[in-house]
C-alpha positions as CSV (number, residue, x, y, z in Angstrom):
1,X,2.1,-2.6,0.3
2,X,0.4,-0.3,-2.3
3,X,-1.2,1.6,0.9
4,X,2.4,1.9,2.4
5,X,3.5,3.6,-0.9
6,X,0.4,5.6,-2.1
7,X,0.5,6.6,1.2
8,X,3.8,8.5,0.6
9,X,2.5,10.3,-2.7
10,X,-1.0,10.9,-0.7
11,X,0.7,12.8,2.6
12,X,3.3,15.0,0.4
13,X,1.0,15.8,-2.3
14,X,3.9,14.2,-4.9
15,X,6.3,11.4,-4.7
16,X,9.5,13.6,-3.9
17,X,8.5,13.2,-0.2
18,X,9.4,9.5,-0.4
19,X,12.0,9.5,-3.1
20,X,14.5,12.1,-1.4
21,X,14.7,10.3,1.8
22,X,13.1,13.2,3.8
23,X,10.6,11.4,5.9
24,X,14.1,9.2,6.7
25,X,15.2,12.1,8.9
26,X,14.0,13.6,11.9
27,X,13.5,17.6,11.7
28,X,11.5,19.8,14.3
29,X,9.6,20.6,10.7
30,X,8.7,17.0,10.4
31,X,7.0,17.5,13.8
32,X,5.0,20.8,13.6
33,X,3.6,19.6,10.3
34,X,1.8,16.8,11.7
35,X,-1.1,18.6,12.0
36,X,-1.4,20.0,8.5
37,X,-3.3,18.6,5.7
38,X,-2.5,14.7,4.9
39,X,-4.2,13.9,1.9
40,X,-3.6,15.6,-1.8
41,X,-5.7,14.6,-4.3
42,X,-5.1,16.3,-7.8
43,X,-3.1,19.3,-6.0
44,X,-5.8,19.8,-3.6
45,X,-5.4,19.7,-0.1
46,X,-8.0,17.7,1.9
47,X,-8.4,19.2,5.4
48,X,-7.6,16.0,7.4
49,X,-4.2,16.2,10.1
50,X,-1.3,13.8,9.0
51,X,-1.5,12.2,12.6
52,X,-5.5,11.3,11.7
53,X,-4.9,11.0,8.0
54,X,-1.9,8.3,7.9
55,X,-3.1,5.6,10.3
56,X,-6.7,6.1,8.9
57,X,-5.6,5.5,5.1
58,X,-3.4,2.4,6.0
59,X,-5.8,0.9,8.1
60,X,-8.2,1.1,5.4
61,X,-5.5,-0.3,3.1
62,X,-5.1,-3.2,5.8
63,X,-8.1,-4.2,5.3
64,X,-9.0,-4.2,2.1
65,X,-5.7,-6.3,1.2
66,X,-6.8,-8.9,3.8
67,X,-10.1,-9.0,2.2
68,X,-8.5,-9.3,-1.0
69,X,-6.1,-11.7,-0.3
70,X,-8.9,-14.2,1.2
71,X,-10.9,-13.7,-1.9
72,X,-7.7,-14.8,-4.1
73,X,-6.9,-17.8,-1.6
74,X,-10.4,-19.2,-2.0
75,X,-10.9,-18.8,-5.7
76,X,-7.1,-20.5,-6.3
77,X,-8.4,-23.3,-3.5
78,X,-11.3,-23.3,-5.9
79,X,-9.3,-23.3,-9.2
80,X,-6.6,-26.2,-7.7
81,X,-9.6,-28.2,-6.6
82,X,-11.1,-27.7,-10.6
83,X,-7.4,-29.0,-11.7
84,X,-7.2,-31.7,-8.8
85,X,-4.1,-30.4,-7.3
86,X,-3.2,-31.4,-4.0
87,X,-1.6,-28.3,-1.9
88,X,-0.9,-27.5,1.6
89,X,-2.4,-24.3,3.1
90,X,1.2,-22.9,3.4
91,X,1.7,-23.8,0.0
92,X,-1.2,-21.7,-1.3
93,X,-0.5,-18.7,1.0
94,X,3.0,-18.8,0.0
95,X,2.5,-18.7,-3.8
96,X,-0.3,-16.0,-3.5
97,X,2.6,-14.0,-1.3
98,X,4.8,-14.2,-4.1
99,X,2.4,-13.8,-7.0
100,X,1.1,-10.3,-4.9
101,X,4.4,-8.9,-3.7
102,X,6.5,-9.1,-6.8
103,X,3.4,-7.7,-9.1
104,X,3.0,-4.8,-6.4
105,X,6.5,-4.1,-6.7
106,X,6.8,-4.0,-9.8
107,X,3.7,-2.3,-10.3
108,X,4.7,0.5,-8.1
109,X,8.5,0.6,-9.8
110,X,7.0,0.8,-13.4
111,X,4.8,3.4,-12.0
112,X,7.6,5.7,-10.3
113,X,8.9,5.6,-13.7
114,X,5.7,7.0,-16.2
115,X,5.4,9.9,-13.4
């Protein structure tokens, strides 16, 4: 989720792009400006096309969140283990889910808002 929506303030250069709806709505613009810059760091244009830049950034994003998100199922496996909990695997993966999604929500609301 945080690659899905820095993505957004990454391919614009700001987070107007996302926030007006825009990219909801097909436009011959929307088209032609696939190959124009898609990252913007710090007002800077990086010279990489939006049709290489997009799928690249959120397959990185991908994988680092799976990576992640193993790391945080083992050490809770580990941590319920220390405690002598007994869970299911669906039970772990499901409160992991809900620990990660609402705090990257929130996260990403919170920071919409300090822009």
């Amino acid at each position: 989720m945080i690659g899905f929506f820095l993505d957004y303030r990454l391919f614009a250069g700001n987070w107007d792009f996302y926030f007006s709806g825009a990219w909801a709505r097909r436009s011959d613009e929307q088209l032609t400006d696939l190959l124009k810059p898609g990252f913007y760091l710090f007002d800077h244009a990086i010279p990489i096309s939006k049709l290489i830049a997009v799928p690249l950034f959120l397959a990185l994003f991908s994988i680092g969140g799976y990576v992640l998100g193993r790391l945080l199922e083992k050490a809770y496996k580990t941590y319920l283990k220390k405690k002598r909990a007994v869970l299911s695997p669906e039970e772990v993966q499901h409160r992991l889910f809900t620990v990660c999604t609402a705090s990257i929500f929130n996260y990403f609301f919170i920071l919409r808002d300090v822009r």
